[in-house]
C-alpha positions as CSV (number, residue, x, y, z in Angstrom):
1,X,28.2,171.6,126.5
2,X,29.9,173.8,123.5
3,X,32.8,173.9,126.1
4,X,33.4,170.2,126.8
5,X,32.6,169.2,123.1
6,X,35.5,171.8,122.4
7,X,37.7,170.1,125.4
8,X,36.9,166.5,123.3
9,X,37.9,167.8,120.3
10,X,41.3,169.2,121.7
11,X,41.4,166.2,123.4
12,X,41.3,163.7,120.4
13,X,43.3,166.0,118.7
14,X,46.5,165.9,120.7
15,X,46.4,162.1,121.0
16,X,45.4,161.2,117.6
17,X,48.9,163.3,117.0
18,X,50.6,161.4,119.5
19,X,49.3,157.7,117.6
20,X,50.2,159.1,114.6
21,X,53.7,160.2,116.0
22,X,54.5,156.4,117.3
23,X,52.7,154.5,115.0
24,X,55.3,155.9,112.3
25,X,57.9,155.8,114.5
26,X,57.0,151.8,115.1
27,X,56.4,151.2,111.2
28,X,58.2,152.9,108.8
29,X,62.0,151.4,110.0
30,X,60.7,148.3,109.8
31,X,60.2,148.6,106.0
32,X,63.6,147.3,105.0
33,X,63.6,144.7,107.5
34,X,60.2,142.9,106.4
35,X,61.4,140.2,104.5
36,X,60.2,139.8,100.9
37,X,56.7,138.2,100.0
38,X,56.3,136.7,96.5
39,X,53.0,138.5,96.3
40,X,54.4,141.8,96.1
41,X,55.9,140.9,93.0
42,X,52.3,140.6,91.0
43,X,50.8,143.7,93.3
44,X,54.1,145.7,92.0
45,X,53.6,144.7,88.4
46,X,49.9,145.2,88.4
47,X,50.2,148.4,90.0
48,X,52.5,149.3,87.6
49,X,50.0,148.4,84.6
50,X,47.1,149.6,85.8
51,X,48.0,153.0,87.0
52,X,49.3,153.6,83.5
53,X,46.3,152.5,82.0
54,X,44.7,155.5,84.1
55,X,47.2,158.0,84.0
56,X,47.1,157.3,79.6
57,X,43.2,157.7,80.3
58,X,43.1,154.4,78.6
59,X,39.8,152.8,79.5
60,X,39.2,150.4,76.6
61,X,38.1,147.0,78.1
62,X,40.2,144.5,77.1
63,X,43.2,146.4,78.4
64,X,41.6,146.6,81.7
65,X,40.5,142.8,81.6
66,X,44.7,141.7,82.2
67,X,45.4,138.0,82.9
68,X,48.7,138.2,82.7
69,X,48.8,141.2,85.3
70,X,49.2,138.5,88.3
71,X,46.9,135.2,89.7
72,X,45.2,137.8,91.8
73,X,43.7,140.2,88.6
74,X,41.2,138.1,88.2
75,X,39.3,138.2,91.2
76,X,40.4,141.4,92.6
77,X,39.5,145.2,91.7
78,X,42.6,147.7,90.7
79,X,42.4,150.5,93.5
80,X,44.4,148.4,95.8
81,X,47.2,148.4,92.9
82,X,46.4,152.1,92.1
83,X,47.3,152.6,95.9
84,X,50.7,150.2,95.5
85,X,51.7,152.2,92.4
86,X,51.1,156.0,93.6
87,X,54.6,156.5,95.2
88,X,56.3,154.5,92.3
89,X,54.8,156.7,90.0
90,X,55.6,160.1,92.0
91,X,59.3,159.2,91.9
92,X,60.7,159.9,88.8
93,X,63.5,157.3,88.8
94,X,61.6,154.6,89.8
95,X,58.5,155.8,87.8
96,X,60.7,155.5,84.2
97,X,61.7,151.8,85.3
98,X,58.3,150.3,85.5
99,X,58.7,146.4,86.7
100,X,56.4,143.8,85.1
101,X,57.4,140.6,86.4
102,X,55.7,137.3,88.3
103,X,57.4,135.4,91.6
104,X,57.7,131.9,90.4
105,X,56.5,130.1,93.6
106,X,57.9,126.3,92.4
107,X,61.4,128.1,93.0
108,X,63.5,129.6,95.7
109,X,64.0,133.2,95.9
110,X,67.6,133.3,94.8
111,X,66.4,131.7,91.6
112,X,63.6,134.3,91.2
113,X,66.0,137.2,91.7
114,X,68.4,135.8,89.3
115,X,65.4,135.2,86.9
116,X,64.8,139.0,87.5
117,X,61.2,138.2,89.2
118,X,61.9,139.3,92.6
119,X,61.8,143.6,92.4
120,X,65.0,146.0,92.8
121,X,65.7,147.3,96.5
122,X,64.7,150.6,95.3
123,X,61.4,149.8,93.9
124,X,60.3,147.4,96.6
125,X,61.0,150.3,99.0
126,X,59.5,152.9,97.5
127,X,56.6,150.6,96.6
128,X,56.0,149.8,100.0
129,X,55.6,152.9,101.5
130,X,51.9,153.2,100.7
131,X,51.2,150.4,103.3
132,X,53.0,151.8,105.5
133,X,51.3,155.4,105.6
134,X,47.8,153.7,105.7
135,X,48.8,151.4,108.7
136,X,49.7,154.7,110.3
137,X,46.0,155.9,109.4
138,X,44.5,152.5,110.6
139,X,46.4,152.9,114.1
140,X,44.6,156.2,114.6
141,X,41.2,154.9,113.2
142,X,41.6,152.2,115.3
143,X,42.0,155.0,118.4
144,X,39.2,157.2,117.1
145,X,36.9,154.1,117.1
146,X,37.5,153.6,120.4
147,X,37.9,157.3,121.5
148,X,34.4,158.1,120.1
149,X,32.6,154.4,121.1
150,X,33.9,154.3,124.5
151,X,36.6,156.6,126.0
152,X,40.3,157.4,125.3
153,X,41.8,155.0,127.2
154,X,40.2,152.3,125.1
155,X,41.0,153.9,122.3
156,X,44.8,154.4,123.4
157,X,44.9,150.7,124.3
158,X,43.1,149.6,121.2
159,X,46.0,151.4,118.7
160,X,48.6,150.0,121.5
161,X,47.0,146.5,120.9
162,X,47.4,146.4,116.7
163,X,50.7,148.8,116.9
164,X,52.4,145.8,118.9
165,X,50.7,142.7,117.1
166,X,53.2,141.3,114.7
167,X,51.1,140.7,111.8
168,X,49.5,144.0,111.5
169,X,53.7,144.8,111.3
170,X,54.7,142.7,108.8
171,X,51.5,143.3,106.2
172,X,51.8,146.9,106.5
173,X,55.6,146.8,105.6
174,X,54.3,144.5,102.4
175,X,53.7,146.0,99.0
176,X,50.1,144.3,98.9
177,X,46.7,145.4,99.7
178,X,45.8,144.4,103.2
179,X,46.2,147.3,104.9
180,X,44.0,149.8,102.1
181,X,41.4,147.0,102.7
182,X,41.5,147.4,106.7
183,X,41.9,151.1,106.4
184,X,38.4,151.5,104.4
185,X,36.2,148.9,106.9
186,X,38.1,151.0,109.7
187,X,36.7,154.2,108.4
188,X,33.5,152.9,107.5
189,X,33.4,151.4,111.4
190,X,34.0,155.1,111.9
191,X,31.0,156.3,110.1
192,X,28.8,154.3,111.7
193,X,30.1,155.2,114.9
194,X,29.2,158.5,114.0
195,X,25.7,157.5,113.1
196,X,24.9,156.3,115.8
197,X,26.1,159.5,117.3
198,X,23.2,161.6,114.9
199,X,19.9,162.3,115.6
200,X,19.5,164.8,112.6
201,X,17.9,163.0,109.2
202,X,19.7,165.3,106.9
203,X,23.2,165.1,108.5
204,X,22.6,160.9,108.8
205,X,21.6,160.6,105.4
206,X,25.3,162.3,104.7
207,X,26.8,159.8,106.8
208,X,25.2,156.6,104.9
209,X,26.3,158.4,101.9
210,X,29.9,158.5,103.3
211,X,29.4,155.1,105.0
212,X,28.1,154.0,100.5
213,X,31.4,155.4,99.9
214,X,33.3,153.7,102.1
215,X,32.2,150.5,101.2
216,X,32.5,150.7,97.9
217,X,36.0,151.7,98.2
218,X,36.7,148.5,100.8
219,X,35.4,146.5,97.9
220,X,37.2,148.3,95.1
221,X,40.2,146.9,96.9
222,X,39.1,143.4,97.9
223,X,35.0,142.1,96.3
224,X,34.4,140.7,100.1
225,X,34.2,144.8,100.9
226,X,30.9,145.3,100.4
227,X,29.5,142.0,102.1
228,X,31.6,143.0,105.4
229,X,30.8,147.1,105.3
230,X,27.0,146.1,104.0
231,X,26.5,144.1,106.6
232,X,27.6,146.1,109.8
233,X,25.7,148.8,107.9
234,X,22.4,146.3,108.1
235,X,23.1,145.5,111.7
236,X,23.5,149.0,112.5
237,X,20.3,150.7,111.2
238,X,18.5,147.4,112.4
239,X,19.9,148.1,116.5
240,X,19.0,152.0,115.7
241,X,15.6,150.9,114.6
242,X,14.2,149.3,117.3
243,X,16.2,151.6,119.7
244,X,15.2,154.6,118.4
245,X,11.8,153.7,116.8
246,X,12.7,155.0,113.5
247,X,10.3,154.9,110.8
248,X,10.1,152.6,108.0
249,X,10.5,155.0,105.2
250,X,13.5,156.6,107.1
251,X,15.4,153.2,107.0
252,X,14.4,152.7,103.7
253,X,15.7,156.0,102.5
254,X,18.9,155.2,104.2
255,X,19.3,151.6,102.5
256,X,19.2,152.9,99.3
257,X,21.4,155.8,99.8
258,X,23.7,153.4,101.2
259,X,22.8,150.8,98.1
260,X,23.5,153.5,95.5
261,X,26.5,154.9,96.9
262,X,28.4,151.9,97.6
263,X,27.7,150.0,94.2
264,X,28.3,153.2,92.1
265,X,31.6,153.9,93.7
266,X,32.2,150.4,92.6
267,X,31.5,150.6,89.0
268,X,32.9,154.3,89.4
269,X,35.8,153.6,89.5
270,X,36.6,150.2,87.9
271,X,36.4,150.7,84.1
272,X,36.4,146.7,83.5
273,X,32.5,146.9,84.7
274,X,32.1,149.5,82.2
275,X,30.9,149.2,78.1
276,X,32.6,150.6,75.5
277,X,30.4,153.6,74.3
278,X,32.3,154.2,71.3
279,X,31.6,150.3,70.4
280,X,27.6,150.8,70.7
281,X,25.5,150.5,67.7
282,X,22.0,151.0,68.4
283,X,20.6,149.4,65.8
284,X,22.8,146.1,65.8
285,X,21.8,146.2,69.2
286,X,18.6,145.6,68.5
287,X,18.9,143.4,65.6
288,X,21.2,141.3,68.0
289,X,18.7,140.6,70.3
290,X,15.8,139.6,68.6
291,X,18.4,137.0,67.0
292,X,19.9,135.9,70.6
293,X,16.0,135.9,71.8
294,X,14.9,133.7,68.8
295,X,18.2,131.0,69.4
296,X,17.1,130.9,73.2
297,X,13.7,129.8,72.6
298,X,14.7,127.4,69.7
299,X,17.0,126.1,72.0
300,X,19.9,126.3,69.7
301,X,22.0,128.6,72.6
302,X,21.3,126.7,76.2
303,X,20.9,129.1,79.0
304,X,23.0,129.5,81.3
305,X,26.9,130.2,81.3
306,X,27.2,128.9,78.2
307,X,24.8,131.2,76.8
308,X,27.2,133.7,77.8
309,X,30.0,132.5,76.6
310,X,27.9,132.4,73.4
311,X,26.3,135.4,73.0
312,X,30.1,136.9,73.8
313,X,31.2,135.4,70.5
314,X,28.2,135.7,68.4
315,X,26.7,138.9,69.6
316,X,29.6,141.5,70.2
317,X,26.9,144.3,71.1
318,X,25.0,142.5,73.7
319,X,28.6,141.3,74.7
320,X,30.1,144.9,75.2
321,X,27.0,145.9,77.3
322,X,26.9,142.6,79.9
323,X,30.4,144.2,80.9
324,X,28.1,145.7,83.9
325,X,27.7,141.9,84.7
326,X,31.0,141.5,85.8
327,X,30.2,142.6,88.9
328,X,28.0,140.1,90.5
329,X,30.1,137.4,88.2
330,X,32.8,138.4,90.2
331,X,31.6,136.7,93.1
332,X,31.1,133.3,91.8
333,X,35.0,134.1,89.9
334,X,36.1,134.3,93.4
335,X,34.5,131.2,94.9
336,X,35.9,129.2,92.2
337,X,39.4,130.7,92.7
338,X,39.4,129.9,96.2
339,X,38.1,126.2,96.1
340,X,40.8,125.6,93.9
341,X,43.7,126.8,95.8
342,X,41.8,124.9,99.3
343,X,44.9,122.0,98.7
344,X,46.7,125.2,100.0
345,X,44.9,126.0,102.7
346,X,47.1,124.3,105.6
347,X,44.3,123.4,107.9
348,X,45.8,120.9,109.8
349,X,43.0,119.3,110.9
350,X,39.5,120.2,111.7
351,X,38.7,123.3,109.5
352,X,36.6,125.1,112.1
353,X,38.9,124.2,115.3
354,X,42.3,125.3,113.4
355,X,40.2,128.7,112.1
356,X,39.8,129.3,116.2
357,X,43.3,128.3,117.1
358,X,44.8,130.3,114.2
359,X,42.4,133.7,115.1
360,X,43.7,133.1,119.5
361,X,47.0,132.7,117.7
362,X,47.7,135.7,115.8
363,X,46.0,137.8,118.1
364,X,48.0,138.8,121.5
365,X,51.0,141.6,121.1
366,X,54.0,140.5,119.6
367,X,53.4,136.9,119.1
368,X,53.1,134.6,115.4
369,X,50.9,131.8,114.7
370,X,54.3,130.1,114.7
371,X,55.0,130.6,118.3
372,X,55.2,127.7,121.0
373,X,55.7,127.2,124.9
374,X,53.7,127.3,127.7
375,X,53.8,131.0,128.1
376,X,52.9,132.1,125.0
377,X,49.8,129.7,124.9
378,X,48.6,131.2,128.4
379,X,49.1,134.9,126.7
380,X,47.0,133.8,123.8
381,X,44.3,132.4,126.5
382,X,44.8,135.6,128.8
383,X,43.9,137.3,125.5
384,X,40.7,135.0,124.5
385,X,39.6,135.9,128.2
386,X,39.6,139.6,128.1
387,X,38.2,139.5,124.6
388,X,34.8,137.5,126.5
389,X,35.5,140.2,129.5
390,X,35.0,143.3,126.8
391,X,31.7,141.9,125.3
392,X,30.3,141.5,128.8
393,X,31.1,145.1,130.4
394,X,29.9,146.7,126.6
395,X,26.6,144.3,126.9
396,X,26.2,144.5,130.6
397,X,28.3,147.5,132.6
398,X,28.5,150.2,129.3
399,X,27.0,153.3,131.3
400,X,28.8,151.9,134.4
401,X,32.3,151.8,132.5
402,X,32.1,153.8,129.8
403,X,29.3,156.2,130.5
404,X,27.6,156.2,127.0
405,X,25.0,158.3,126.3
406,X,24.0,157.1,123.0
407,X,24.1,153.9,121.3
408,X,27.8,154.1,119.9
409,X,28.6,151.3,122.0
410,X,27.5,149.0,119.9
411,X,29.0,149.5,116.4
412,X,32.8,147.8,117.5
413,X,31.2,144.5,118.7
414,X,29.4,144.3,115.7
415,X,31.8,144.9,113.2
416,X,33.3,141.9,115.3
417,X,30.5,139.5,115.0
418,X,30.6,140.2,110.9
419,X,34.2,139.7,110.3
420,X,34.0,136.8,112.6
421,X,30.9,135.5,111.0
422,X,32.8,136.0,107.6
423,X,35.7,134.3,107.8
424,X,34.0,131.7,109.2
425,X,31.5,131.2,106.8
426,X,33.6,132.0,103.4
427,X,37.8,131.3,104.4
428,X,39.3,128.5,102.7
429,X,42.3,130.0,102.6
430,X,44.4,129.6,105.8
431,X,46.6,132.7,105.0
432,X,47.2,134.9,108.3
433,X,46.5,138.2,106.4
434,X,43.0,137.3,106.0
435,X,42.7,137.4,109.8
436,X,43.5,140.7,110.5
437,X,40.2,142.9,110.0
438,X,38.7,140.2,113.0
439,X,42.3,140.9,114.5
440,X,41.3,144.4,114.9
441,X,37.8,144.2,115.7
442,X,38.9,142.2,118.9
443,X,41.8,144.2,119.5
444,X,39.3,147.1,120.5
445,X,37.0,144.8,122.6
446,X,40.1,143.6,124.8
447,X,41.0,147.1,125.2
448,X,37.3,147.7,126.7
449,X,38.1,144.7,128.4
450,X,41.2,145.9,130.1
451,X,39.9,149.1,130.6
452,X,36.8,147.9,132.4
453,X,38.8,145.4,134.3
454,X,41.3,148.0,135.5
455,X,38.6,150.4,136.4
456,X,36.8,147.9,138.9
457,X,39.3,146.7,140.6
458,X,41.1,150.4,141.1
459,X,37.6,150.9,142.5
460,X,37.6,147.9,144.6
461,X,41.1,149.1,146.2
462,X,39.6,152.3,147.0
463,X,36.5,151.2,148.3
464,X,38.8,148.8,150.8
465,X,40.8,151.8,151.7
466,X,38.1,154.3,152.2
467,X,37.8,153.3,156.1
468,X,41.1,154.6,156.7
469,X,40.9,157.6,154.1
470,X,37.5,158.8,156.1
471,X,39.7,158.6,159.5
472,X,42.5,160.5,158.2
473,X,39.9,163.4,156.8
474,X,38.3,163.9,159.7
475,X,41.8,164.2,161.8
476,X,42.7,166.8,159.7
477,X,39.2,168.5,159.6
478,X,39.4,168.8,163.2
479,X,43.0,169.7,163.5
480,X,42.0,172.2,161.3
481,X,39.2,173.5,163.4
482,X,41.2,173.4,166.6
């Protein structure tokens, strides 16, 4: 067993190399040739504020609460930026030219570069880097998802799948955030992947912790993080429950590990959730509320918001300590943001219908939600197919197939069913980018699908020729003998 283990390892190894090898081979030329997104204006300025913020150790909070740091600031956490920034800050020529300008979207592009709004060569290069490396990491996630779940032919199609899909492509060659958001769900996917793979309590509890982690970092980039990676978390401990018969208090240890470690790398590391300790007056906080409490039950402050909003300007201790409200206020932020910004959201049509047609779309290799023709239609229904072909042979034929010998099986299809579930529950946005975690998730199921599909009917061709494979054998076998 210590032999073949070793053999995997090796194994895994030497391909995850070889992904690695192509994947950067595939996406770092195309950097100069992506063309230029107004967004990565705002993530370039942002980035460029908020990593001097922590680089000056600066962690007062009104610095840290920036409206004028891009549309986005509001809604999203900084790592993302942190991650956009690191490279323009390790240069030293572009790390003395910080940019700080917004793409004026009522204008053409020419107009923003003239206006200055639309980043040097240099800095958009350099800047966009970042994305690059991590879509190189979330190629060889995506293979070590399906190396360790399955086998590494589904793992090698899987990476072969998102190297060759065009919008994976383009939003790693973007200075924005996508990719750092796929490339934490990916590696939480590959946690739990490895969970299923444990049967020892102390060495799971170390993977929820890392799995915590993970998701807090997911959602340090974008807030809808933690619903995805908490909820494939759920789903998994609830399948390893009733497979394994765990015990109650085992899964509840392992919820609260997971609970503890994803919202404290959350407030960890986004200093706009924290108070200002130098600010806090212990007895004013005190005297505050008893004066808050009495104006609530008088009636004079309403609750609510606007009790809030209140107590903000009336109350500057209690104020400076809600700061660890933010958090679950960022939620309802965001689902104001996005209703309105839904005149944007292109639908054309039935919302539900051109959410399908738009996920079939951007799907197969190579193709855009733009494309048209017959053939490019079929490949997209081809596609659809073999994505309903995977989730049959991993619910139906695994052992068959694949030959699992544990419950690993399970963890791709349902990270599938929750980014599916999410995007159809919470997008109003149209935008392709938010497509691409489901993108991935069903890029791995096709692979199983091809991989299962090729497998029977290589099977089926030697079964049909076995006849005249026996005949030949025993010619030779008695040739042999004579």
């Amino acid at each position: 067993r210590a032999t073949g283990g070793s053999s995997r390892w090796r194994s895994f190894c030497s391909l995850g190399l070889t992904v690695c090898a192509v994947s950067a081979l595939v996406i770092f030329p195309r950097i100069d040739k992506t063309p230029f997104d107004g967004d990565e204006s705002d993530w370039i300025s942002g980035g460029y504020y908020y990593m001097g913020l922590l680089r000056s150790g600066d962690f007062e909070w009104k610095k840290w609460d920036c409206p004028e740091c891009g549309s986005w600031g509001k809604i999203n956490l900084h790592l993302g930026e942190w991650l956009v920034a690191t490279p323009l800050f390790l240069d030293p020529s572009t790390r003395a030219r910080p940019y700080m300008a917004h793409y004026n979207f009522h204008e053409t592009e020419e107009q923003n570069r003239r206006q200055g709004t639309v980043p040097s060569r240099d800095i958009l290069t350099r800047a966009r880097t970042a994305p690059a490396f991590f879509g190189v990491l979330c190629c060889l996630l995506t293979f070590a998802i399906g190396f360790w779940a399955y086998n590494a032919w589904v793992g090698i199609i899987g990476a072969g799948l998102l190297l060759a899909n065009s919008l994976f492509l383009t939003v790693a060659c973007e200075a924005m955030t996508d990719v750092f958001y796929n490339f934490f769900l990916l590696s939480t996917c590959l946690a739990l992947v490895a969970l299923s793979k444990t049967t020892d309590k102390k060495r799971c509890l170390l993977i929820v912790s890392l799995c915590g982690v993970l998701t807090g970092l997911a959602c340090s980039v974008k807030i809808t993080g933690i619903l995805l990676g908490s909820a494939v978390f759920l789903l998994t401990l609830i399948f390893r429950y009733r497979a394994r018969k765990a015990g109650k208090r085992e899964v509840a240890s392992m919820i609260v590990v997971f609970s503890f470690c994803s919202i404290g790398t959350v407030y960890a590391l986004n200093p706009v959730f924290w108070p200002s300790w130098q600010a806090v007056r212990v007895n004013a906080i005190f005297q505050e509320i008893g004066s808050f409490s009495s104006e609530v039950v008088s009636r004079r402050i309403p609750l609510g918001h606007d009790a809030v909003t209140l107590a903000g300007k009336r109350y500057p201790q209690l104020r400076n300590l809600a700061n660890i409200l933010e958090f679950p206020a960022l939620f309802i932020r965001w689902d104001r943001s996005m209703q309105r910004q839904v005149y944007m959201a292109n639908w054309h049509g039935n919302r539900v219908l051109s959410l399908h047609r738009m996920l079939v779309s951007l799907g197969p290799p190579l193709q855009s939600a733009d494309s048209d023709g017959v053939a490019v239609n079929a490949v997209a229904i081809f596609y659809a197919i073999l994505a309903g072909v995977g989730i049959f042979f991993l619910l139906r034929r695994r052992e068959v197939l694949f030959g699992n010998a544990d419950d690993s099986y399970f963890v791709p299809p349902f990270y599938l069913l929750v980014n599916y579930l999410l995007i159809l529950t919470f997008l109003k946005l149209n935008w392709n980018r938010y497509y691409l975690p489901t993108i991935i998730a069903v890029d791995l199921i096709v692979a199983a699908g091809l991989y299962g599909a090729a497998k029977l009917g290589y099977e089926y061709l030697i079964t049909r020729q076995a006849p005249g494979v026996a005949n030949r054998t025993v010619l030779v076998s008695n040739t042999t003998h004579k």
